[in-house]
Rosetta silent file (secondary structure, phi, psi, omega in degrees, C-alpha in Angstrom):
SEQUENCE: XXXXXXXXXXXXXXXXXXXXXXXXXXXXXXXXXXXXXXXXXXXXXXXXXXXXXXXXXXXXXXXXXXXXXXXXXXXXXXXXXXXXXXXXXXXXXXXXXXXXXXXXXXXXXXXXXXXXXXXXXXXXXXXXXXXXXXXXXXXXXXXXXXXXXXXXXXXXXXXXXXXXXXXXXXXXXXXXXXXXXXXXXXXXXXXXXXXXXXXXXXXXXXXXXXXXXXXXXXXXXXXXXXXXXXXXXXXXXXXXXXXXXXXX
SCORE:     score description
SCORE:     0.000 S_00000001
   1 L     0.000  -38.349 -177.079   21.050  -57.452   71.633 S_00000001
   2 L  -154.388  177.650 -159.338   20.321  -56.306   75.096 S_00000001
   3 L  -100.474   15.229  169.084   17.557  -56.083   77.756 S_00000001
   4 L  -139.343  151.694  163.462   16.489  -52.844   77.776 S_00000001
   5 L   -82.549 -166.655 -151.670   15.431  -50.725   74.519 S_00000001
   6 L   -60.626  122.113 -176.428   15.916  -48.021   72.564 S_00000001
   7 L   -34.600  144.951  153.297   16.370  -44.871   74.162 S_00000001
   8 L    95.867  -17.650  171.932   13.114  -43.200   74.026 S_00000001
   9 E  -123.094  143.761 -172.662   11.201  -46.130   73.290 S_00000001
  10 L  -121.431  134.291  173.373    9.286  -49.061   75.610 S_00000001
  11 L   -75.372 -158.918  172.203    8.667  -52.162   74.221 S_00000001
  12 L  -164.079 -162.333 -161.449    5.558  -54.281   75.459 S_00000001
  13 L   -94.110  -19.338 -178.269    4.757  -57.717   74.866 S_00000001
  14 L   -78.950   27.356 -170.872    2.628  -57.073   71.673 S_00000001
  15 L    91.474  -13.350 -148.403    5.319  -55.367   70.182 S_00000001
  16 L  -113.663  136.496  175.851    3.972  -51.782   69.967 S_00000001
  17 L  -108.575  167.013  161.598    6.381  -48.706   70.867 S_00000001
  18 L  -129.367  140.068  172.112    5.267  -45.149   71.936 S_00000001
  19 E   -88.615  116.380  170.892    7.353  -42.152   71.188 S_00000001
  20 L   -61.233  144.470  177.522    8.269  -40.142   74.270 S_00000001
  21 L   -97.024  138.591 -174.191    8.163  -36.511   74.167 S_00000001
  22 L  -133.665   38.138  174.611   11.622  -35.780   74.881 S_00000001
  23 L    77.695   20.261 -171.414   11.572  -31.998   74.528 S_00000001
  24 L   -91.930  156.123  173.919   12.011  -31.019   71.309 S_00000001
  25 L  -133.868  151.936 -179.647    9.824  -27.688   69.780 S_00000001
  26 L   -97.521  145.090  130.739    9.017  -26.818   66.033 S_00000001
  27 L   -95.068  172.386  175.895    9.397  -23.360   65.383 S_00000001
  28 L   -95.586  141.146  139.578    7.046  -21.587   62.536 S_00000001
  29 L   -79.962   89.869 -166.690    8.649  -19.959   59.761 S_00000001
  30 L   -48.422   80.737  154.228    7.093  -16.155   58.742 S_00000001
  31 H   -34.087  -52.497 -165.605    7.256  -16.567   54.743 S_00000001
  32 H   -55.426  -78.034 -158.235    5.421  -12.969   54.508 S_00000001
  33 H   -56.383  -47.654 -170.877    7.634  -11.061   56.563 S_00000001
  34 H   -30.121  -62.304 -152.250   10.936  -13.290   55.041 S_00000001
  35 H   -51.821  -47.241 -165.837    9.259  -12.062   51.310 S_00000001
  36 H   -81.716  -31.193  176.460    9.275   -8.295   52.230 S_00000001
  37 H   -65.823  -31.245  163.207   12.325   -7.954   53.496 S_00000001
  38 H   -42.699  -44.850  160.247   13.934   -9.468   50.404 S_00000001
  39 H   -52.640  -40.169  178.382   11.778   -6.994   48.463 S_00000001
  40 L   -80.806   17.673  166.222   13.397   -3.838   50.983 S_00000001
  41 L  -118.353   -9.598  177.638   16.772   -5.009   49.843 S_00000001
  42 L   -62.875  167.847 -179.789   16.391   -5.165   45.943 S_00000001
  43 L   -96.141  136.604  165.910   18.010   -2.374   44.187 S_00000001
  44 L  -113.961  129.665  163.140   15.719    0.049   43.031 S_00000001
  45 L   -42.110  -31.399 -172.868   17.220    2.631   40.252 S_00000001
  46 L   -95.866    5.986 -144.985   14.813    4.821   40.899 S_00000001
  47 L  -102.068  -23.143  169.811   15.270    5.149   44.889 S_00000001
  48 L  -141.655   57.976 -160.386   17.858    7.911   44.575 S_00000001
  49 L   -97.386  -55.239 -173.703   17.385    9.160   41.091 S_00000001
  50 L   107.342    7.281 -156.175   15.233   12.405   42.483 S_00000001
  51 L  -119.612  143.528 -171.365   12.352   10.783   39.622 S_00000001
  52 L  -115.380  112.677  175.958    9.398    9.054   41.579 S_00000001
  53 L   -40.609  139.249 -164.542    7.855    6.565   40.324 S_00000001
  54 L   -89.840  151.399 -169.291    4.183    6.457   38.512 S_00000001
  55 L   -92.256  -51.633  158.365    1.637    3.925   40.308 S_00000001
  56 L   -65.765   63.194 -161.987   -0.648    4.323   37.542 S_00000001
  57 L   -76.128  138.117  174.353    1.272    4.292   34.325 S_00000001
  58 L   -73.584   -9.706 -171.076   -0.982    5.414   31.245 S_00000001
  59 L   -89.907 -176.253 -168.613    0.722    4.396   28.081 S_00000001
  60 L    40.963   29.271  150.328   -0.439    2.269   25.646 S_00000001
  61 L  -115.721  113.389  165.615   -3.691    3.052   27.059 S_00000001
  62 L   -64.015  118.061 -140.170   -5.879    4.988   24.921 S_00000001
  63 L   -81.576   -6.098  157.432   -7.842    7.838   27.031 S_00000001
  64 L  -124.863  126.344 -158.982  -10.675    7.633   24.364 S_00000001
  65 L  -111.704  108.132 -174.438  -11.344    3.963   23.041 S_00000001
  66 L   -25.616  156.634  169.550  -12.370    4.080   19.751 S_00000001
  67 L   -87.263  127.931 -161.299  -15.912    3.437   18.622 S_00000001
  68 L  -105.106   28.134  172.702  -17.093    0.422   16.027 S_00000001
  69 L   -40.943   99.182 -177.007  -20.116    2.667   15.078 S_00000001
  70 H   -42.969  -43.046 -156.614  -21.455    1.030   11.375 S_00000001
  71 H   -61.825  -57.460 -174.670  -23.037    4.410   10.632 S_00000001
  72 H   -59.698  -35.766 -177.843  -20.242    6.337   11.192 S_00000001
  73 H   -82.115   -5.170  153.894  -17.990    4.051    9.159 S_00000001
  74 H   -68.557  -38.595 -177.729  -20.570    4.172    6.270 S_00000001
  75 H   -65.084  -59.559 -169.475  -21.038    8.040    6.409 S_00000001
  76 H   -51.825  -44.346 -151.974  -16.447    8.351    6.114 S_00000001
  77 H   -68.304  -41.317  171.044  -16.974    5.571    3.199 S_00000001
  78 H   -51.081  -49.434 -177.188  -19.443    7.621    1.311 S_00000001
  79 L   -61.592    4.887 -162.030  -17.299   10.858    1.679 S_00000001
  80 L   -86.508   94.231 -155.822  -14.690    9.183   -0.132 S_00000001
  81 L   -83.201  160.921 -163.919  -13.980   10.817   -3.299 S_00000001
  82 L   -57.130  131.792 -161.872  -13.637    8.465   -6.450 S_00000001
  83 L   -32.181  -73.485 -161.933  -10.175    6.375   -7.602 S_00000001
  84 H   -43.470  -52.498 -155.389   -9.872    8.454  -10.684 S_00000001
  85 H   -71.058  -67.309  163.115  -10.194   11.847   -9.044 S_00000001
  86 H   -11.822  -62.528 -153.694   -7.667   10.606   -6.310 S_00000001
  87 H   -90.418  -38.428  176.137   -5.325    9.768   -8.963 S_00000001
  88 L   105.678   33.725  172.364   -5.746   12.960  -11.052 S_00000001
  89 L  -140.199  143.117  176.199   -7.509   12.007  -13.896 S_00000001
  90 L  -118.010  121.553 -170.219  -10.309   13.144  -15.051 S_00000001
  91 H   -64.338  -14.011  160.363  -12.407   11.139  -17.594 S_00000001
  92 H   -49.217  -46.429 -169.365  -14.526   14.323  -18.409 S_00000001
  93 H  -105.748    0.869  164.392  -11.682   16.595  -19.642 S_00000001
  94 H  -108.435    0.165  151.791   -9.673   13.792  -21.525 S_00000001
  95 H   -64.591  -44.225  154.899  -13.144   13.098  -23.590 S_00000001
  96 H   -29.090 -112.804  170.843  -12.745   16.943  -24.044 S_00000001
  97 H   -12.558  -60.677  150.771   -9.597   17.342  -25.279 S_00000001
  98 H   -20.591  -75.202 -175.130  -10.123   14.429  -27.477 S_00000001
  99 H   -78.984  -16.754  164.624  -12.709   15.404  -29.027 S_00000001
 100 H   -37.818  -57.097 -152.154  -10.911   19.331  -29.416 S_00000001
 101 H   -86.709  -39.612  158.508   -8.397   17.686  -31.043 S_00000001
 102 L   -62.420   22.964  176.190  -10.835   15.400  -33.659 S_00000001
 103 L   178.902  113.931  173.340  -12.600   18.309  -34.909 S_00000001
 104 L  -109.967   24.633  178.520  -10.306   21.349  -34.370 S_00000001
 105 L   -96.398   13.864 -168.170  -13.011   23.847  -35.430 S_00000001
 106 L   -60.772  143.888  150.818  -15.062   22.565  -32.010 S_00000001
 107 L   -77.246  114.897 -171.716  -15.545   25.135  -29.535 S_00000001
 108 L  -100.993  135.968  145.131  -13.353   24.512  -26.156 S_00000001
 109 L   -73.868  139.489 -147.370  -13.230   25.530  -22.656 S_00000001
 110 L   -93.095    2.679  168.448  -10.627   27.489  -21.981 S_00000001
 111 L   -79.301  -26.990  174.508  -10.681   26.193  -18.105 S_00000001
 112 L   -77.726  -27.923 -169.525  -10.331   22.700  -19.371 S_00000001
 113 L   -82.055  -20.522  141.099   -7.286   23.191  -20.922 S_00000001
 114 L   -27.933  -38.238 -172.033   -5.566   24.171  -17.298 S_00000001
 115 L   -58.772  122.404  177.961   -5.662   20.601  -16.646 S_00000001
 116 L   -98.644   63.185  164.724   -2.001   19.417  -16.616 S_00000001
 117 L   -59.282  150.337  176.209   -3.661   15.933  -17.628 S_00000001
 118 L  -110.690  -51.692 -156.962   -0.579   13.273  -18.363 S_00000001
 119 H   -42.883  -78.478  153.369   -2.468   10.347  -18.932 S_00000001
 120 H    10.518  -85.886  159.184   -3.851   11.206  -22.286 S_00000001
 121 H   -42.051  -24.480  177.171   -0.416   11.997  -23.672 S_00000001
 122 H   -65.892  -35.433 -162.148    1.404    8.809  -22.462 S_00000001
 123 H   -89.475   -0.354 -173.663   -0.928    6.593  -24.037 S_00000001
 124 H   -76.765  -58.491  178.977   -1.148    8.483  -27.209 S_00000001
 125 H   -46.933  -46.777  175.425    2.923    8.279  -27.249 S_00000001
 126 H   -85.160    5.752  174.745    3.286    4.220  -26.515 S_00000001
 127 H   -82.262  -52.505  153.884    0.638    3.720  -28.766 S_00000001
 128 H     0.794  -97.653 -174.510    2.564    5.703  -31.530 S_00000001
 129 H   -44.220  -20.500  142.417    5.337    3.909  -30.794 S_00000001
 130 H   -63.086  -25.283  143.389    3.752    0.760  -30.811 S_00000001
 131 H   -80.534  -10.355  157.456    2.497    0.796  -33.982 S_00000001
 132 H   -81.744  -61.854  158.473    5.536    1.836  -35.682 S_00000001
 133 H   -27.259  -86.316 -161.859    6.881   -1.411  -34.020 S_00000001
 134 H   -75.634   48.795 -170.538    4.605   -3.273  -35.945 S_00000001
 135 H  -128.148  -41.640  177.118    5.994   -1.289  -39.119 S_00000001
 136 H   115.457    6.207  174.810    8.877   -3.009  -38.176 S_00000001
 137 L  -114.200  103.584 -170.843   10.386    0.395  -36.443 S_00000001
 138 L   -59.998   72.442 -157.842   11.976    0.580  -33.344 S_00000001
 139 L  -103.541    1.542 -139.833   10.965    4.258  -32.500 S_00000001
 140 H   -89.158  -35.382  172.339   10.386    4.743  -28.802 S_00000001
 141 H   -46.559  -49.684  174.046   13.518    6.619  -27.890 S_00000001
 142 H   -62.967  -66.029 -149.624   13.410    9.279  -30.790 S_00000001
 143 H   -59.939  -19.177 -164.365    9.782    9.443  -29.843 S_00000001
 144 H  -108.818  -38.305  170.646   10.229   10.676  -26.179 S_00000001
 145 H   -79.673  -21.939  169.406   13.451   12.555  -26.852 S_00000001
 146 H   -88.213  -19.612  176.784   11.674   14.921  -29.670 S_00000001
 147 H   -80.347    7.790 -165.282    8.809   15.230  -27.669 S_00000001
 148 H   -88.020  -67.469  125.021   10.840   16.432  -24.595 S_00000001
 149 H   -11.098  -59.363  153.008   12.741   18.586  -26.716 S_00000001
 150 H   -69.033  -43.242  179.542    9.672   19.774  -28.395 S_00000001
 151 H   -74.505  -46.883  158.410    7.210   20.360  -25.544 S_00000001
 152 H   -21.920  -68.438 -172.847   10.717   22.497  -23.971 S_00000001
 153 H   -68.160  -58.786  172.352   10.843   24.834  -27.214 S_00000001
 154 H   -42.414  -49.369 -171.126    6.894   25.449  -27.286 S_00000001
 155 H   -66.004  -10.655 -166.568    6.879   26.104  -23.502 S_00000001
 156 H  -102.376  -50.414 -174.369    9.754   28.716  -23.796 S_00000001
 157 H   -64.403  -56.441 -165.544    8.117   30.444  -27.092 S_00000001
 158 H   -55.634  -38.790 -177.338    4.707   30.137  -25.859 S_00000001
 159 H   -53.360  -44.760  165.827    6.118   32.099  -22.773 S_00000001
 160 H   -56.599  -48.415 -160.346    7.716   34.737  -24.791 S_00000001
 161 H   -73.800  -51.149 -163.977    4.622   35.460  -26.922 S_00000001
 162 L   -73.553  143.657  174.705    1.971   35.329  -23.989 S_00000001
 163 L   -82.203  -34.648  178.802    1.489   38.008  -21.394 S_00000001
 164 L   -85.406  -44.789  168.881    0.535   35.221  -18.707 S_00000001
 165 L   110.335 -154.334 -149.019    2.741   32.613  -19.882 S_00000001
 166 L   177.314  111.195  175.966    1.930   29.106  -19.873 S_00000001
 167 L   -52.367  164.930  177.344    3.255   25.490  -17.482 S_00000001
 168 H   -85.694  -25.423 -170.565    5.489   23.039  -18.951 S_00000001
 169 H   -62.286  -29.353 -170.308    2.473   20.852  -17.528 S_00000001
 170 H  -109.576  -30.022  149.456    0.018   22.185  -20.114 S_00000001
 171 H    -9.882  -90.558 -129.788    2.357   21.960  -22.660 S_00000001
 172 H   -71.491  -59.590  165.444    3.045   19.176  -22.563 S_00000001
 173 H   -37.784  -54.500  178.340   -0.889   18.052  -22.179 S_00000001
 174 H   -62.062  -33.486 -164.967   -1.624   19.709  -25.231 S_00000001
 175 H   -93.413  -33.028 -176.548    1.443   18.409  -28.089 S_00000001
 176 H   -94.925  -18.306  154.201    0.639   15.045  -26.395 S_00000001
 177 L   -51.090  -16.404 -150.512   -3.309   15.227  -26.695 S_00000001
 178 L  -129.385   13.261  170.814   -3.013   16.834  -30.430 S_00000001
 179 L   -96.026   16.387 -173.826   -0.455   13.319  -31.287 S_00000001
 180 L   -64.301  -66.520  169.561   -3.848   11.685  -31.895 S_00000001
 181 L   -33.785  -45.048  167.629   -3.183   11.974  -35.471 S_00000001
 182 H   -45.299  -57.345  159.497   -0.303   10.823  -35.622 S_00000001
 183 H   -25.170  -50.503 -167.850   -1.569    7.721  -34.421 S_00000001
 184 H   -88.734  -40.210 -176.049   -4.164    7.147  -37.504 S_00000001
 185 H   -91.163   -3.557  145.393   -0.821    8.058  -40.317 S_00000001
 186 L   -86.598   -9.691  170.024    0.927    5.078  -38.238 S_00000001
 187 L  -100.150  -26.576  147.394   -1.789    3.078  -38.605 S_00000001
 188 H   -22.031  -69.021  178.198   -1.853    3.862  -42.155 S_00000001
 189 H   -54.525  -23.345 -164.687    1.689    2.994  -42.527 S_00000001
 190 H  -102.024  -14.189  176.432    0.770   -0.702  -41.452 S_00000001
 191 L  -122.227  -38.691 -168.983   -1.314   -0.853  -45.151 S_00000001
 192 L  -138.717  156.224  144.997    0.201    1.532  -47.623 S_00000001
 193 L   -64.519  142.903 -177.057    2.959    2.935  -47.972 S_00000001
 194 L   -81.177  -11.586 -177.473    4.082    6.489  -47.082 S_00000001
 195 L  -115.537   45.124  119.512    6.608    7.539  -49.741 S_00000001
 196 L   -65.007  172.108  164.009    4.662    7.456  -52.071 S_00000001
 197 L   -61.010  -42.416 -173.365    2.547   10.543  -53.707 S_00000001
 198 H   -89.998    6.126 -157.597   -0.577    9.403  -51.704 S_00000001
 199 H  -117.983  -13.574  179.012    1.312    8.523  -48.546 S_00000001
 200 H   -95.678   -4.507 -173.225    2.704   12.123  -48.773 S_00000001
 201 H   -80.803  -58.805 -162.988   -0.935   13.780  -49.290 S_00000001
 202 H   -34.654  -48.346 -167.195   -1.621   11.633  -45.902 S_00000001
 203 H   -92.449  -14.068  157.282    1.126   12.939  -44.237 S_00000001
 204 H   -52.966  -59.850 -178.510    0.802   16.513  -45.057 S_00000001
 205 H   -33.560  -76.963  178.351   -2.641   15.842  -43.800 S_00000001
 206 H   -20.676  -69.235 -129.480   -1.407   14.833  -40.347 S_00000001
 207 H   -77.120  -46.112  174.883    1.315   16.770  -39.751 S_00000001
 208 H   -79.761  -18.112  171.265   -1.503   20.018  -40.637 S_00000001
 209 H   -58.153  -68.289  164.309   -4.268   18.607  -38.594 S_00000001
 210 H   -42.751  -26.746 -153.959   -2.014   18.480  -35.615 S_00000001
 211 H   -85.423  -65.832 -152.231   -0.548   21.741  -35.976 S_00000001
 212 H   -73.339   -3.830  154.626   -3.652   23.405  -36.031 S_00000001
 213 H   -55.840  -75.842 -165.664   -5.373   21.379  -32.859 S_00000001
 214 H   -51.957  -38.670  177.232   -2.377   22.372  -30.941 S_00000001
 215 H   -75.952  -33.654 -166.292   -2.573   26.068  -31.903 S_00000001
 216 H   -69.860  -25.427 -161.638   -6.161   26.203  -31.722 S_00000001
 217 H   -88.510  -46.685  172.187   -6.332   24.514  -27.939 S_00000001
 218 H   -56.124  -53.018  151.838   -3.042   27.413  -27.085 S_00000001
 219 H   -27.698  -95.196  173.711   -4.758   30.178  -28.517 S_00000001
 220 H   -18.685  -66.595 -178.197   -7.754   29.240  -26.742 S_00000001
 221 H   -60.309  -31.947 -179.183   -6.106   28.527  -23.094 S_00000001
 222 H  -120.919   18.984  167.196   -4.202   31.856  -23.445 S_00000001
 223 L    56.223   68.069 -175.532   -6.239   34.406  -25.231 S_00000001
 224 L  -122.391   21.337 -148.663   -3.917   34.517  -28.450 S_00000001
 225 H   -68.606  -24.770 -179.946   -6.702   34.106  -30.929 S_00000001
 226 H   -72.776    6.108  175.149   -5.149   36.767  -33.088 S_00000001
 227 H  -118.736   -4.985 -178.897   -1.572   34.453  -33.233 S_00000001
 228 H   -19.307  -56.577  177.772   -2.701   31.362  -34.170 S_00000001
 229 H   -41.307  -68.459 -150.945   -0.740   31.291  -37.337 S_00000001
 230 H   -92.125    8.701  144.884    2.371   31.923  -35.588 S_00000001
 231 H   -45.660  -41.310 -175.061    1.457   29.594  -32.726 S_00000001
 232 H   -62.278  -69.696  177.734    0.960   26.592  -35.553 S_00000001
 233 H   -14.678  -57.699 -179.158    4.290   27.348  -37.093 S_00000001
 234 H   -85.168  -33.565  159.439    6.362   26.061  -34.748 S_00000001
 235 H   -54.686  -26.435  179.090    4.082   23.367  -33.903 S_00000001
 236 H   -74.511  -44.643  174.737    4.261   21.836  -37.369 S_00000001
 237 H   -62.183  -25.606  163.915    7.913   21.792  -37.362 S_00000001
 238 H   -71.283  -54.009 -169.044    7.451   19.492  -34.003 S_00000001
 239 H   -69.687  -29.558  132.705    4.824   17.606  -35.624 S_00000001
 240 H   -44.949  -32.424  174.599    6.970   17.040  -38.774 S_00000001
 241 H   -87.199   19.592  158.418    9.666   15.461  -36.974 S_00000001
 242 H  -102.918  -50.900 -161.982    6.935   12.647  -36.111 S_00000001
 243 H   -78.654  -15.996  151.255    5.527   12.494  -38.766 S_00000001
 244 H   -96.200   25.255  143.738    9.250   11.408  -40.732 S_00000001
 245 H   -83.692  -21.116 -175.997    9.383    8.895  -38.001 S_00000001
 246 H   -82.877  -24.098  162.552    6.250    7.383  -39.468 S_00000001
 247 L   -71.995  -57.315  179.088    7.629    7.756  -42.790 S_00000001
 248 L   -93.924    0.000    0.000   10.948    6.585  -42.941 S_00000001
């Protein structure tokens, strides 16, 4: 367009420009310093609080870090006492009882019979009750409300009689340990009949077998051996009301 060039630049014949320095300066930018003052202008919460902040905070650090020692965790594993025990039952004193109650002329410890074992009694009761179902008799309510009702009235009498007294716990252990019988004049019941003359010898049988288990293991636990009789007495009348669920 015209005969001289570009401000700042000289042509030549090849073509080639050079850039003049024509006074300009770069300055540097401080990032560092820029960064902290942005940091001295945040708000801190803490800056007029009166509470100082910790440099070193400690939680969720544990100040002794557990150990994976095999030995140790082998040693704990050992000390560990067995499922049963945990659980409260002891397979020693419900062979005991058991057998107390099959043979009631046996000689018992009168320390076993503390045990406010459950187990024993539950399973004696749904087995009951389970075999009267397959009698065709729908028993389990009556069976849980007279024993409820029954182990109540023993535990209140037994209390009365006894100078020490007696738990509802051992009750209850005992009337449902000493239903064993029962058990055998319901299984009965699934081959002959009970109202008959021989089905009434049976159930006499029961109904005195139990009595006298139950008195013999209460006597025993509570140093009554001179009441036995009237310890039975009321037991039979419990043990009768089972035993004309088995009948009828």
């Amino acid at each position: 367009m015209g005969d001289k060039p570009y401000a700042g630049w000289e042509s030549s014949n090849d073509f080639s420009y050079s850039f003049n320095d024509q006074g300009q300066s770069f300055e540097t930018f401080n990032y560092q310093s820029n960064q902290q003052n942005q940091q001295q202008q945040l708000y801190d919460p803490l800056a007029n609080s009166g509470f100082a902040p910790n440099p070193t905070p400690t939680y969720f650090v544990p100040q002794n870090p557990p150990t994976s020692d095999p030995s140790t965790f082998d040693a704990n594993f050992e000390d560990e006492p067995p499922l049963l025990e945990e659980l409260g039952i002891n397979p020693y004193q419900i062979v005991e009882k058991t057998l107390s109650v099959l043979n009631p002329f046996r000689h018992t410890d009168a320390s076993i019979l503390q045990d406010t074992d459950l187990a024993g009694p539950v399973v004696f009761c749904v087995l009951f009750g389970f075999l009267l179902l397959l009698s065709g008799k729908v028993h389990f309510g009556y069976i849980y409300g007279i024993g409820v009702l029954g182990c109540l009235g023993i535990c209140f009498l037994l209390n009365m009689m006894s100078v020490g007294g007696v738990s509802l716990g051992v009750t209850v252990s005992v009337l449902g340990y000493c239903l064993l019988p029962m058990l055998g004049l319901a299984g009965i019941n699934l081959l002959l009949t009970l109202q008959d003359l021989l089905g009434m010898g049976f159930t006499l049988t029961a109904v005195v077998w139990c009595s006298l288990s139950a008195s013999k293991l209460f006597v025993t636990a509570l140093g009554m051996q001179q009441q036995q009789p009237l310890v039975a007495y009321p037991c039979a009348l419990v043990y009768g009301v089972f035993a004309l669920l088995a009948v009828f």
